[in-house]
C-alpha positions in Angstrom: 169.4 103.3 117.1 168.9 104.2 113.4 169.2 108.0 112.4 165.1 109.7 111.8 165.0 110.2 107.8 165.5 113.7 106.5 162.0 115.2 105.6 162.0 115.1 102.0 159.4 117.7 100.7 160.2 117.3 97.1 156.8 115.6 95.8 154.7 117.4 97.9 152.9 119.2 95.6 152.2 116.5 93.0 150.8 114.9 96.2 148.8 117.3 97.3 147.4 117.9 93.9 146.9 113.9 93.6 144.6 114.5 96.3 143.2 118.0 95.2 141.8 115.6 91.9 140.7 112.9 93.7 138.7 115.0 95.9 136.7 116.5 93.0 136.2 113.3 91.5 134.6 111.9 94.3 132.6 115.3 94.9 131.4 115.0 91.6 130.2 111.4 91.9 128.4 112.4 95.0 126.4 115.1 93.3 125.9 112.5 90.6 124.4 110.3 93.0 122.1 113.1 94.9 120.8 114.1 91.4 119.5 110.5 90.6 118.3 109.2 94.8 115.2 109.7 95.9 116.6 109.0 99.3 116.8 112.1 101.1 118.8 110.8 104.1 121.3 110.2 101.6 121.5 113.0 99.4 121.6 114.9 103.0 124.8 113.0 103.7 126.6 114.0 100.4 126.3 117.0 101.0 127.3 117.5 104.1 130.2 115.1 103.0 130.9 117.7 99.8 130.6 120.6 102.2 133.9 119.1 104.0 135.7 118.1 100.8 135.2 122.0 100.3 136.9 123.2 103.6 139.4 119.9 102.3 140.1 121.6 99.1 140.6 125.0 100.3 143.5 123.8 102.9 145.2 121.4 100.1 145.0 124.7 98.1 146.6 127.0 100.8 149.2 124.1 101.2 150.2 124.0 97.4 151.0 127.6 97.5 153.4 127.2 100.8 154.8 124.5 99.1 155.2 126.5 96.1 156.5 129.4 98.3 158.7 127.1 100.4 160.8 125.9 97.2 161.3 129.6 95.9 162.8 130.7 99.2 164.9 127.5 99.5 
């Protein structure tokens, strides 16, 4: 039976900001795309969608700084 890997938290936060920016570029093509449909079924669903890459960003946010935190307490 082979031995679980240590967790190795060292790029964490150049993940989680990896995924911070490719959050906001994709919120920013939505709002792109609702500015120039006419379809409002559509534009309804990028929002909503943006409205969760909102809550998305906030927790990948609040995880940076534990990260952040975790690294000056270790």
């Amino acid at each position: 039976m082979s031995k679980p890997k240590p967790d190795d938290r060292s790029n964490n936060v150049d993940r989680i900001q990896f995924n911070i920016n490719h959050t906001i570029r994709n919120m920013e093509a939505a709002e792109e795309m609702i500015e120039k449909s006419d379809d409002r079924q559509m534009k309804s669903d990028l929002e909503e969608k943006n409205e969760r890459r909102r809550d998305s960003l906030q927790g990948m946010r609040e995880e940076i700084r534990d990260e952040a935190q975790n690294k000056r307490n270790s």
